[in-house]
N, C-alpha and C positions, 0 to 999 in steps of 0.2 A: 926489319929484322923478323925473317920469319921462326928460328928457333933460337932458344937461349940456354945455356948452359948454369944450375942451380950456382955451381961458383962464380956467376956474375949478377944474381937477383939479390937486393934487399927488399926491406918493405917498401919503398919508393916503385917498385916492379908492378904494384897491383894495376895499374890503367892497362897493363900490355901481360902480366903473367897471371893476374888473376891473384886472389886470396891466398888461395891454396898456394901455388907457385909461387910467391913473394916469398910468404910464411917457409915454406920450404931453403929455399934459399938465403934466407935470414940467417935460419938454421946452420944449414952446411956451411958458412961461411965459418958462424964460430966454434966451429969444430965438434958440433955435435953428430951422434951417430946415426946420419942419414944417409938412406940408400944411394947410390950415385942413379941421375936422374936430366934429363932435360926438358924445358918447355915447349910447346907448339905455343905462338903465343898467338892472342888475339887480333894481330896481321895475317895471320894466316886464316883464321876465321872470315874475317872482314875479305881478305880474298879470294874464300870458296864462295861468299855467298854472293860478293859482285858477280865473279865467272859464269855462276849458274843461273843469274837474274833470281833472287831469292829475296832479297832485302822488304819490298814492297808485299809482297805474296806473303810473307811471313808477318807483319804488322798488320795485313788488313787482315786475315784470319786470326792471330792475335787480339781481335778487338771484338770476337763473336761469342766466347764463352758468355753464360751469362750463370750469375756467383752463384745465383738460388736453386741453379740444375747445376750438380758436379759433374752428371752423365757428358755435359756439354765440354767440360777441358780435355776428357780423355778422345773426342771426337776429332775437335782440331788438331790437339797434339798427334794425333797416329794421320790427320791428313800433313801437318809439317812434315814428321819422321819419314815418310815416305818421299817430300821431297828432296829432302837432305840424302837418302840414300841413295832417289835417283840422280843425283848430280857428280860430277867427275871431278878430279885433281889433276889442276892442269900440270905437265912435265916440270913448270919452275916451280911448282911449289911441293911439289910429291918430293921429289929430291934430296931439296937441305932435310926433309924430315926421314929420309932412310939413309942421309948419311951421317946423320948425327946418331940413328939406332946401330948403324955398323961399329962406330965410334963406341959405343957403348954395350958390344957384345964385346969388340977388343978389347976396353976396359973391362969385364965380367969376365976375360979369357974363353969367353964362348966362340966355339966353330964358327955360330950361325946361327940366326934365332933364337936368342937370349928370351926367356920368359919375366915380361915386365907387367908391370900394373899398369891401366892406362885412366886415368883418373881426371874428369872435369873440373876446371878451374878458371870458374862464373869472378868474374870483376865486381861482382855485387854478395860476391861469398864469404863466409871467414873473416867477417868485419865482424866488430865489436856490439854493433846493433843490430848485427842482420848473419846469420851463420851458413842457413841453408842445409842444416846436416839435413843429410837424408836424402836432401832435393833434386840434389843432380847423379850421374851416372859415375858408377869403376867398371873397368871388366880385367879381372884379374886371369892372370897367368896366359896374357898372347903370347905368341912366338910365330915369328915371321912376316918379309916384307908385307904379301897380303893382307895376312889380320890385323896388322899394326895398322895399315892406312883403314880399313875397315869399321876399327876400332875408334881413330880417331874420329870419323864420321856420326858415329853412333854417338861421342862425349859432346858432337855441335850438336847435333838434334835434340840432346840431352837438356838442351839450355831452354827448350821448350816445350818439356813434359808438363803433363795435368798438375801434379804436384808443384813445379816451379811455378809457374803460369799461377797459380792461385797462391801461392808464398809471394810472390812477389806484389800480388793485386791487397796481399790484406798488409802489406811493410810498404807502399803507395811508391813501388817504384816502377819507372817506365820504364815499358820493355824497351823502348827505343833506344835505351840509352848504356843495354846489357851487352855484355859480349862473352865469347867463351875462349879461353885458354884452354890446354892440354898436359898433362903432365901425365910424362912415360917414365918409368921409376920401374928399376931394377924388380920381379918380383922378391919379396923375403919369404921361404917357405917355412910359413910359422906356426910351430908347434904347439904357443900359446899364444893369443892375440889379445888385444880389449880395448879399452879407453880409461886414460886416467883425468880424472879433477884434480887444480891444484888447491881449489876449494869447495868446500859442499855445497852440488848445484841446487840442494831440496830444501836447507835450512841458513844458507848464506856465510856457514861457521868459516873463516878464515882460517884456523888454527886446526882443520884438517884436510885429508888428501881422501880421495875416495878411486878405488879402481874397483872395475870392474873385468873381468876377465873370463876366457872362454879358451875349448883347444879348436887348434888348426887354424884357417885363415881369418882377419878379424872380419869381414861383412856378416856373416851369422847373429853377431852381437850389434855392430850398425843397425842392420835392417830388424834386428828385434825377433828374430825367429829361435832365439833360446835366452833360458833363463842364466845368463852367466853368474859365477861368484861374485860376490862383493866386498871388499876390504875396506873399512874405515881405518884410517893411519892419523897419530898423534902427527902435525907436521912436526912441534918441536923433535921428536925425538924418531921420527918415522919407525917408530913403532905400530904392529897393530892394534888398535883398540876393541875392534869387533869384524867378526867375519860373519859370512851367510854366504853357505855351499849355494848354490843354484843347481839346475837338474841338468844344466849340459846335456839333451837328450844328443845333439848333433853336433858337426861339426864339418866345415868346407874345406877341402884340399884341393892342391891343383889334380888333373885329371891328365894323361899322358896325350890326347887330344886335342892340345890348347884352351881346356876348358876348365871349369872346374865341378866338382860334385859333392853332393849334401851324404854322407858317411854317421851313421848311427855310432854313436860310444859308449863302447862297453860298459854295464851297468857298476860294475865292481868301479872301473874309473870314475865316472857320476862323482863319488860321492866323497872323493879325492880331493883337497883342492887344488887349482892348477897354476897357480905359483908357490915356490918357497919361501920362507921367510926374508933369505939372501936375495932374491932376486926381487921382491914386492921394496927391498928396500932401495936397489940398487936403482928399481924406477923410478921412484918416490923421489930418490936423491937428482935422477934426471931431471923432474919435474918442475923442483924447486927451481932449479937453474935456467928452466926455460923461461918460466915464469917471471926472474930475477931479469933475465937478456933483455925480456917483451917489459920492461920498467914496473915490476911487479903486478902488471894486471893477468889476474887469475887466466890460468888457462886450459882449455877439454883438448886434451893431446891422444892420439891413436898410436898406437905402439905394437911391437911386435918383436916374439923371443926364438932364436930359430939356432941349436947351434951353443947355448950357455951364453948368446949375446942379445942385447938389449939394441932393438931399433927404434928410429922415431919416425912415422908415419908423415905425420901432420900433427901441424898445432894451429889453434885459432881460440881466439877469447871467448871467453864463456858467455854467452848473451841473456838477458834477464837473472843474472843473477843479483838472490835477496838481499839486502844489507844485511851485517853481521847481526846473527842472533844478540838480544840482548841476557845477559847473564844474571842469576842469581834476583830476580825481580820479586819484588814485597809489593801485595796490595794491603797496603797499612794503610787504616783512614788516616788524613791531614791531622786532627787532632786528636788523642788516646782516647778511648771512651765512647766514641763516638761512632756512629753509622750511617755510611752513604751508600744510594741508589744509583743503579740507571734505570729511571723511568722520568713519566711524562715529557716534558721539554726535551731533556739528555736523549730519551731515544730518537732523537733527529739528529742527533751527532753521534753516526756508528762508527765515524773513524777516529785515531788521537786529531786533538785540535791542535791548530795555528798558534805560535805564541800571542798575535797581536788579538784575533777572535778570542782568545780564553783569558787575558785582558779584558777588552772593553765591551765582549757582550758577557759572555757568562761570567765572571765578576762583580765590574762593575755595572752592567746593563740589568742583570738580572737582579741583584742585588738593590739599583734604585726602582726597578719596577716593581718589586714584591712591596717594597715598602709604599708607592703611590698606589696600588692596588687597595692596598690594607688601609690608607686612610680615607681611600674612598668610598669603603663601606662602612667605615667608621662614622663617614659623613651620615652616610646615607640611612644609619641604625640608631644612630645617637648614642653610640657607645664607642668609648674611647680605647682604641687597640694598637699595642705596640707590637706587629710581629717579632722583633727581637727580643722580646719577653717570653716567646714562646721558642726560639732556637736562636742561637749563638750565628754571626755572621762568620762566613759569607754564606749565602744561599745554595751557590753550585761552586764546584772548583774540580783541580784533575788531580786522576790518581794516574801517573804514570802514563800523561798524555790523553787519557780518558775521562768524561765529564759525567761528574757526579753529583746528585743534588743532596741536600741534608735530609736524614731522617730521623734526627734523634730530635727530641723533644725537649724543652727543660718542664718538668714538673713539678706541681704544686697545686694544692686542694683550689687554688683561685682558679687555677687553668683548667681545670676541669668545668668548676661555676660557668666559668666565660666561654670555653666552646659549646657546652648545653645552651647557652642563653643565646648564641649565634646560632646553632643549631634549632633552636625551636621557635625564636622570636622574628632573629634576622635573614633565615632562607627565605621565610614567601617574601621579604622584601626586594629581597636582591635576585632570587627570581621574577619580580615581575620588573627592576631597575637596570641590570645588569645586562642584561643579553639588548636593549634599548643603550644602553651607555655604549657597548662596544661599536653595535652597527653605526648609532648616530653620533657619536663623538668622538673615539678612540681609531675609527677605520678613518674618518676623514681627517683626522688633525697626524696621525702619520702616512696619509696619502699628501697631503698638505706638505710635510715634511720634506717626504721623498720630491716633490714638483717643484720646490724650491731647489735642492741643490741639483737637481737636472738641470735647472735653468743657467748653474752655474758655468762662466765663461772659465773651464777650466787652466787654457792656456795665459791667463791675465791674473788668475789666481795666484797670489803670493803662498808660497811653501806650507805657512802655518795654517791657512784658513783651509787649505786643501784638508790638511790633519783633522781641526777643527772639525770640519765638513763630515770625513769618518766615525770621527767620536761620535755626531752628536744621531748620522744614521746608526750606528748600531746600539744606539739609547734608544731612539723612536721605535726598533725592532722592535728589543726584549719590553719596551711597554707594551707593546702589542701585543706581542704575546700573551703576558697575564689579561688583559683585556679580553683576549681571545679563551681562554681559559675557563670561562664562564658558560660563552656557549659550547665548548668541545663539552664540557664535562656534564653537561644537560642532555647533550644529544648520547653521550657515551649513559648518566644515567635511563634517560627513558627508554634507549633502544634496550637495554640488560633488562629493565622492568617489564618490558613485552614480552621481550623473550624466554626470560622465568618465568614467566605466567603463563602462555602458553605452551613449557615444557608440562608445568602443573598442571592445567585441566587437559591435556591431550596424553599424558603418559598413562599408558598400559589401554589406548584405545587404537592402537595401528592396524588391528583387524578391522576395524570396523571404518575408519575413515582416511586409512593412509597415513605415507608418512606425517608426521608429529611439523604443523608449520614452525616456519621459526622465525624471527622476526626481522631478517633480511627479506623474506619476501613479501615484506608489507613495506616496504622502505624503498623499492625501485620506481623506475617507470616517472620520475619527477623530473622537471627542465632543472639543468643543473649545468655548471662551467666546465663539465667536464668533458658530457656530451656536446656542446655548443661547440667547443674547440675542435672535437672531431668533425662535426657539420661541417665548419671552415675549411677544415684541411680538403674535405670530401669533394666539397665546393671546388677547389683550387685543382684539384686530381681531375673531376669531370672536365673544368677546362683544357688543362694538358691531353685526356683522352679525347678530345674531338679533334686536336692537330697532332699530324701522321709523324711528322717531324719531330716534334716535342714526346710522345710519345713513346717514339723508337730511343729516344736519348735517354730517358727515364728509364725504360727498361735495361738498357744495355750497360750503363755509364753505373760505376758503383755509388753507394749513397755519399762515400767521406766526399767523393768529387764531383757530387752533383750541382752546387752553386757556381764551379765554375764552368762547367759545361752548359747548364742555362744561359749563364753571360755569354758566351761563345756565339749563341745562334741571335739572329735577329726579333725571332720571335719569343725569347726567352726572358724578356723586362721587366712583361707586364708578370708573367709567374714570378720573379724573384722579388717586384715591390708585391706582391701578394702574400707574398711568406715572410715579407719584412715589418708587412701589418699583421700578419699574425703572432710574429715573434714579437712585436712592441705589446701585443696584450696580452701574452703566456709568456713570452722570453725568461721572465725573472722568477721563475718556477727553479727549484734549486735541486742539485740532486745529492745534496750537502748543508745543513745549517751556516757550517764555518764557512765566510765568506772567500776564504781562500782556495774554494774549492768553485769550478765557472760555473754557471747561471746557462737552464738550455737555451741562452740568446746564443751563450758564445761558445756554446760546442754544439748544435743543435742536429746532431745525430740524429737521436730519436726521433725524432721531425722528420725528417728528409726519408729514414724507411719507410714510417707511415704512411710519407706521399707514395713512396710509390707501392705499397701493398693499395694505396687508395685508387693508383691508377691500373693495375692490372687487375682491380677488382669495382668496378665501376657502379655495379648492379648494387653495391653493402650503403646502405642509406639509416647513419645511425638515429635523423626523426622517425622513419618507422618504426626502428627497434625499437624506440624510448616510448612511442603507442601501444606496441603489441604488448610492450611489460609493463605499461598501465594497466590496459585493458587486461592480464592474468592478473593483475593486482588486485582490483577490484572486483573478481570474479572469485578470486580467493576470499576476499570480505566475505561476499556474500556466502561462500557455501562454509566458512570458521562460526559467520552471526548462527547459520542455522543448525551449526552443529550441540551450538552453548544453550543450556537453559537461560530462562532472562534473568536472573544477578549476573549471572558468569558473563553473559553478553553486554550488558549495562557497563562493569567493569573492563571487558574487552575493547568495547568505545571509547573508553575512556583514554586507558593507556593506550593504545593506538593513534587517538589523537593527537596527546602529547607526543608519542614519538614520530607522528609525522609532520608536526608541527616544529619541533626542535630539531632533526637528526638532516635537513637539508644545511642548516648555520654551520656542521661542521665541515664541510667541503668547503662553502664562502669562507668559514673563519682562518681555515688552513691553506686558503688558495693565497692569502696575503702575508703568511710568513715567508719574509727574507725576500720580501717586495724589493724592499731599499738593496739589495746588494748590486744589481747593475749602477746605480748611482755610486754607491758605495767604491764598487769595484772600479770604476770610472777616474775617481778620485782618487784612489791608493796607486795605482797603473802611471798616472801623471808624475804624481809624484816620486813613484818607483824610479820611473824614466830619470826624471833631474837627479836624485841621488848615485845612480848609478853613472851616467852624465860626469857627474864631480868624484866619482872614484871612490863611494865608500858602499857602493852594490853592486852584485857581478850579476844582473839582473832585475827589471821593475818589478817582479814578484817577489823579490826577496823581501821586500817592505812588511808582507807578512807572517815573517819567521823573526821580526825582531818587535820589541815591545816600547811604548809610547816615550819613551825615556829614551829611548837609544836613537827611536826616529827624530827626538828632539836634538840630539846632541850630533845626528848627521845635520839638521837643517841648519844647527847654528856655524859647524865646519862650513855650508857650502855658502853661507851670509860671508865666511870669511875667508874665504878663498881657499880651504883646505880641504882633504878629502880623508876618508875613517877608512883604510882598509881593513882595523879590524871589526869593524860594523860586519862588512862581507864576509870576512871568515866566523865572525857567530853564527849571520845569515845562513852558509851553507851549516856547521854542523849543527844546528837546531832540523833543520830539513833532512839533515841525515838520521837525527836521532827519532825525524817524525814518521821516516818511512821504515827505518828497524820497528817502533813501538806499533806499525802496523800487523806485525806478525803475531803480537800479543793478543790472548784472547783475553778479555776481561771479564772479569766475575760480574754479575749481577748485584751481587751486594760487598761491601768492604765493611769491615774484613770478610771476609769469607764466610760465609755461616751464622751470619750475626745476624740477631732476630731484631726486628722494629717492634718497640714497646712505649707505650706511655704510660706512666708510670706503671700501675698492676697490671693495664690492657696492653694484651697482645695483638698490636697490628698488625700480624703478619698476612690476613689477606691483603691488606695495601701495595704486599710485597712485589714484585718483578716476578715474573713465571722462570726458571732458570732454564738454566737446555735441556733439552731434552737426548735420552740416552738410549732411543728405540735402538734395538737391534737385530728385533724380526723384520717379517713382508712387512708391516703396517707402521706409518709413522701419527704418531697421535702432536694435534695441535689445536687452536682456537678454530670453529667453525666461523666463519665474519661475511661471507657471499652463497647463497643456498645452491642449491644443485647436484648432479654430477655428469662426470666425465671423466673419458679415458682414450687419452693420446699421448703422442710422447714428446719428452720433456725439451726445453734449450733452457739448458744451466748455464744463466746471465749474471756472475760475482762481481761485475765493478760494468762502468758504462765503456772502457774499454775494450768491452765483448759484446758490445751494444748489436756492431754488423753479425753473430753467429744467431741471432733472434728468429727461427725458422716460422712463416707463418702456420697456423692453426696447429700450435704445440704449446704445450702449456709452458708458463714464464716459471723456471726455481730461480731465486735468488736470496741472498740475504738479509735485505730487505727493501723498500722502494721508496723514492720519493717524488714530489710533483716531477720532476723533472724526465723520471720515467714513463709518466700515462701513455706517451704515442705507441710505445709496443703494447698498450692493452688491444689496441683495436684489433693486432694479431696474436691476440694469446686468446686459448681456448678454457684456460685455467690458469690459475696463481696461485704459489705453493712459496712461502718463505721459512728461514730460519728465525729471522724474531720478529716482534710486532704482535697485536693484538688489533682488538674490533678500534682502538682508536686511531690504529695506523692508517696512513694514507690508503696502502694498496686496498683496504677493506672497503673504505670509500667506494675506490676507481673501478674495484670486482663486480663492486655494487649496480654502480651505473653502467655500467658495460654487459652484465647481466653475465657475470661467468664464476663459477664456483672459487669460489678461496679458500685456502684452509693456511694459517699464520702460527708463526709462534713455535714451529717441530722443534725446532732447537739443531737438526743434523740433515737438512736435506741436501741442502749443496756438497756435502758431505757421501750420503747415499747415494745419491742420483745421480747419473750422467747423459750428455746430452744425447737424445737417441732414443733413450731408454722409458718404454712405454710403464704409464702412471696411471693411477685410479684416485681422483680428487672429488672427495665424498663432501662438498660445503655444506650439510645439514648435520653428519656426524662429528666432523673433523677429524677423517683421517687422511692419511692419502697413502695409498695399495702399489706397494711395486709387483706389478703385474707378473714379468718372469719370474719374481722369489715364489711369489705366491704360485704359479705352474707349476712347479721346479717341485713345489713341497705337495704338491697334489692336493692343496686348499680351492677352493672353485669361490668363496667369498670371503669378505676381510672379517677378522674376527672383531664381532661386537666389542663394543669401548666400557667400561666399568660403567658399572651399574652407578647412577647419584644418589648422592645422600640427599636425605630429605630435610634433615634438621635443620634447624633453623641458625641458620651462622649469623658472626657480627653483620655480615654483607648483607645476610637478606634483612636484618633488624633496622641496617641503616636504609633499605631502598621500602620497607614497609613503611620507617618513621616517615619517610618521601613522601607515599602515597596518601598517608593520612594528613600530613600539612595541607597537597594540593587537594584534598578533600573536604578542606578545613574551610581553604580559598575559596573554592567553587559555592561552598554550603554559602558565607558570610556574602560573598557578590549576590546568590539568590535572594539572600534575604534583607539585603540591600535594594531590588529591584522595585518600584512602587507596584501596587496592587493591582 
């Protein structure tokens, strides 16, 4: 069947009519107001491009773009277009298609050459996960035999435009397996044209309609070349709620030439808008009903009013859209009175958590670890401390999906006594016992942990021990963590200690010796897991660059389908067990605390870009780097000793020591949180499998959307033969309510504004830095990696956009974790919205040797990807370079001048100094003669 007529398509039509032409034909069956219209369908397709011998010629240059040159799609695409145009329609197939448009000028009552739309309709379009707007071709207002067959030529070529061609490489669909439809539809000469939502495509709100509207034909507002109105509509009452004129500079009509032409609009109409009330309703009402037909899934419908009549274009589902905002949301702490953070631990969990993770680690995990922590210093000081004398349990819990730790304190004259007596008795102990306890005892007894239930024969495992097995990894975590806690906050104190001190003896000398060091660049240039990882990859890269074959696959082949293309070739084994040892020793690097979130073993994206920025870049060898920024390391020493008189240098030694001696622990300490989650995950996945198995999960992930008590009351159902489906319906709407609460921004502190005090003392430098509200060129944040640089940006918000990561552009995101480092090797700068010097990315900035500036609070926000950046990591700004042109500033304007006084912060980091000053004196004098 090579044409079909709309009053015999439904949605069943899509394999032969395409998206469009199904959705069309859906329509007009139930009597909605669609243009009369028929299909060219994808046999006639499949038949032009046998005739012309096209099929193979088309797939092999199909497989030559290459993603990281755009220049490359639009090459192949205009050598396709070109053959598609040079090829003929043979006499059986020209025919049924001009006699079905005769058929269809009779129908219009037209002489002859009825002016239609001629509109592609892609088999892989107007799905619910995949839409395509934009992607493929219309050519409004043909008329006659010639341009019709012309036209339809133009909507196959169309099927492999630059644009399509890279739409369909990043939604991983084979072109092999695409086809193109045609749909010729009456033109409607519309007066006012648009697109309506049956829900809000920007905020996810179900409870309204949004149209957007324009005059004259709608592609003006398709293709984005004017600003159309905008109407937000109650659906309850399709009412409107809110408008916004748009500028309407333009406007497309047909052309008496078979064409059409772009028509400037009267300035006086501008400002007009271009529906009524009557008619904005009359669509709206349309809408709902389409919406109601297609089984209520939301739907982007194109429309058109020509005449005092409403037509319907096309309809197709709205694809990515949000879940429904959540309404009326309280950040109330858990208890009245009280005050919670997100910091330290919390800031590795920037998303709302899992029900089963906010459970058994932040709960219960964190909860027994604070308290084994606390008696282990207790051991270790001979002084008897009960952390829940000092705050009310639990440790951490959520506000609205969000993890928050306690900050309120209970008070009383004892607790004061007893944190001075920890403070000046028990630090030099536990600095010289603690950071010894984590490496030699607390890393290997939950590495122990973890290699136990690896060993575990999962499939012999009885239901509970699997459980079991989960509990008792995400107890081994969160002890580690506190464990780990010791040395982060040793290396986060002495590096802050360097670096104050040398703001102090270097400020208001920058005539004379330069920028002011800071003490990231005393801190590079050290062997470290971070660089060694890269070494591997680099290793594995040189090998793929000396075979020609392996090579060409790597370049060509996109990252997400690089493992399976290696498998393909014969010499592709030995690379894939190569990256299979290196994912068993980095794999379990998280890019999420909550274990519900995968492990880059099992999404190892960032990986596979790396190799191949490592293969087309063969000559980048990061043990040199990690030399040459020794060797500026140590040449810096030298000329900072000569700058200092000797106290100032004496002390310089000092604190420098320390901080290079402490601030390597934190990258080890933090490269083993969330170790255990590949086992972890291992174990929950099995067991997901059997429950869903016995009918009470629509999914082996749903395992962690429900809580320890429900997975008990599945496992005891499936002991007995029965299955919970309402397990599965918690399962899904707990998931649904965890991807709404991702739309929530969460406060810093809860309540809102609420200060951290103990008893009279104001903690509030302990506080969390809150966002930031830049709204000039310069965005101000924590300096944490020295340097600068100015390139431009690739805005990376979730590892979902891991593939747009451009090399040597700086990385913005909102914040990173291990699981992110492979795109440092291609980042030239790192710019986040939260995070500070003890976040991961400052680490990875570090060793990589590239400016960071963390903590802006709005960059992802500001920025876009493209858009050339100035990342200053000595000051901590970062320069959007066009604002700054624009406003005729030639440099960023300096950052507030510091106070000097002397805060709680620096009383506590001078008490620091004087202890270890204390230690050093007592070791001397301990020393025999």
């Amino acid at each position: 069947m090579l044409v079909a007529w709309l009053a015999d398509l439904d949605q069943s039509a899509t394999s032969f009519a395409g998206g469009k032409g199904a959705n069309l034909g859906e329509l007009f069956q139930a009597g909605f107001p669609v243009p009369p219209a028929f299909v060219v369908t994808t046999a006639g397709y499949q038949r032009f491009i046998t005739d012309n011998d096209l099929q193979s010629q088309i797939l092999e240059l199909a497989t030559r773009p290459d993603k990281n040159d755009p220049a490359t799609y639009a090459t192949i695409s205009n050598l396709i277009h070109d053959r598609f145009m040079a090829g003929s329609l043979a006499t059986d197939l020209a025919e049924p298609i001009l006699q079905a448009y005769a058929a269809l000028n009779q129908h219009a009552s037209a002489s002859a050459g009825v002016p239609v739309a001629v509109r592609s309709s892609a088999t892989a379009e107007d799905l619910p996960t995949a839409s395509f707007a934009g992607q493929q071709e219309t050519f409004l207002n043909v008329a006659g035999e010639e341009a019709l067959l012309a036209a339809i030529k133009e909507c196959w070529a169309g099927l492999w435009t630059a644009r399509a061609m890279a739409y369909r490489e990043r939604m991983h669909i084979d072109p092999a397996l695409v086809a193109m439809a045609v749909v010729v539809q009456v033109l409607i000469p519309a007066e006012v044209s648009g697109i309506l939502f049956t829900a809000n495509p920007t905020t996810g709100a179900r409870d309204e309609i949004v149209v957007n509207a324009g005059f004259g034909l709608g592609e003006v507002i398709v293709s984005g070349r004017v600003t159309p109105d905008t109407f937000l509509l109650d659906r309850e009452t399709l009412t409107v709620r809110e408008t916004k004129i748009g500028a309407k500079e333009r406007m497309i009509v047909p052309a008496g030439d078979q064409q059409t032409v772009v028509q400037s609009v009267p300035a006086t109409r501008r400002e007009q808008p271009a529906l009524s009330p009557e008619t904005l309703h009359e669509l709206a009402e349309l809408g709902v009903r389409v919406e109601a037909h297609f089984d209520g899934l939301p739907q982007d419908i194109e429309w058109a009013v020509a005449g005092g009549h409403c037509w319907l274009l096309q309809a197709r589902p709205i694809t990515n859209l949000p879940p429904p905002p959540l309404r009326d949301v309280c950040w109330e702490p858990p208890r009245p009175g009280t005050i919670w953070m997100r910091r330290q631990i919390v800031e590795h969990m920037p998303e709302p958590l899992s029900p089963l993770f906010d459970e058994l680690y932040l709960q219960e995990g964190l909860d027994q670890s604070i308290q084994a922590m606390v008696y282990s210093i207790s051991d270790l000081i001979g002084l008897e401390i009960n952390v829940w004398d000092f705050v009310q349990p639990p440790f951490a819990t959520t506000v609205n999906g969000y993890a928050y730790s306690i900050a309120s304190f209970n008070y009383d004259g004892n607790m004061i006594l007893i944190a001075l007596r920890v403070y000046t008795t028990a630090l030099p102990k536990m600095l010289r016992h603690m950071v010894p306890y984590w490496r030699e005892q607390a890393l290997p007894a939950y590495r122990a942990t973890i290699a136990c239930w690896k060993e575990l024969d999962v499939a012999a495992a009885v239901d509970r021990e699997l459980l079991r097995g989960m509990r008792e990894l995400a107890l081994a975590d969160a002890v580690y963590w506190f464990a780990a806690a010791v040395p982060l906050g040793l290396a986060r104190v002495t590096d802050a200690a360097l670096d104050r001190y040398l703001k102090f003896v270097f400020s208001g000398r920058r005539g004379k010796h330069g920028p002011t060091p800071t003490s990231g660049h005393f801190l590079r240039g050290f062997p470290s897991r971070t660089l060694a990882a890269q070494v591997k990859l680099e290793d594995i890269g040189r090998t793929i660059h000396r075979n020609d074959a392996l090579r060409m696959i790597v370049a060509e082949t996109p990252a997400a389908e690089l493992l399976a293309a290696l498998a393909a070739h014969p010499d592709g084994q030995n690379i894939l067990d190569a990256l299979q040892q290196y994912l068993a020793e980095y794999g379990h690097q998280i890019y999420n605390l909550d274990f519900a979130a995968p492990t880059l073993a099992d999404d190892p994206l960032p990986v596979l870009l790396a190799l191949k920025a490592a293969v087309a870049h063969p000559q980048q060898d990061a043990r040199a780097h990690q030399e040459l920024m020794a060797g500026e390391r140590e040449a810096l020493v030298a000329r900072t000793e000569k700058a200092l008189n000797p106290p100032q240098r004496w002390l310089f030694r000092l604190l420098l020591g320390w901080a290079q001696r402490y601030s390597p622990n934190r990258e080890e300490a933090l490269f083993f949180v969330g170790a255990a989650w590949p086992a972890l995950r291992r174990l929950a996945l099995e067991l997901g499998r059997r429950l869903m198995a016995a009918g009470s999960l629509n999914s082996p992930d749903d395992i962690f959307y429900l809580r320890s008590a429900d997975l008990q009351a599945a496992i005891t159902a499936r002991e007995e033969g029965a299955d919970r489906p309402d397990l599965a319906e918690l399962a899904l709407e707990q998931r649904a309510l965890r991807e709404a609460r991702r739309q929530l921004d969460p406060p810093v502190v809860v309540p809102p504004g609420g200060r951290l005090k103990f008893g009279p003392i104001d903690m509030g430098m302990l506080e969390p830095k809150a966002r930031a509200t830049s709204t000039g060129p310069t965005l101000n944040g924590f300096a944490v990696s020295p340097g600068q640089v100015v390139a431009p940006a690739s805005v990376i918000r979730s590892p979902d956009d891991f593939d747009q990561m451009l090399p040597d552009t700086i990385l913005v995101c909102t914040t990173t974790t291990p699981a992110w480092t492979p795109l440092f090797a291609q980042a030239k700068g790192l710019v986040t919205d939260i995070g500070g010097a003890l976040a991961h990315g400052s680490i990875v900035a570090r060793e990589y040797g590239i400016p960071a500036v963390m903590g802006t609070g709005v960059a992802t926000q500001r920025i876009t990807s493209g858009q050339r950046i100035r990342v200053d990591g000595n000051t901590g700004t970062v320069t959007l370079v066009d604002e700054v042109a624009h406003e005729g500033v030639d440099q960023p304007p300096a950052g507030k001048p510091k106070s000097r006084r002397l805060s709680l912060k620096w009383l506590l980091a001078l008490g620091g100094v004087a202890i270890g000053l204390a230690i050093w004196w007592k070791r001397r004098g301990d020393k025999p003669a």
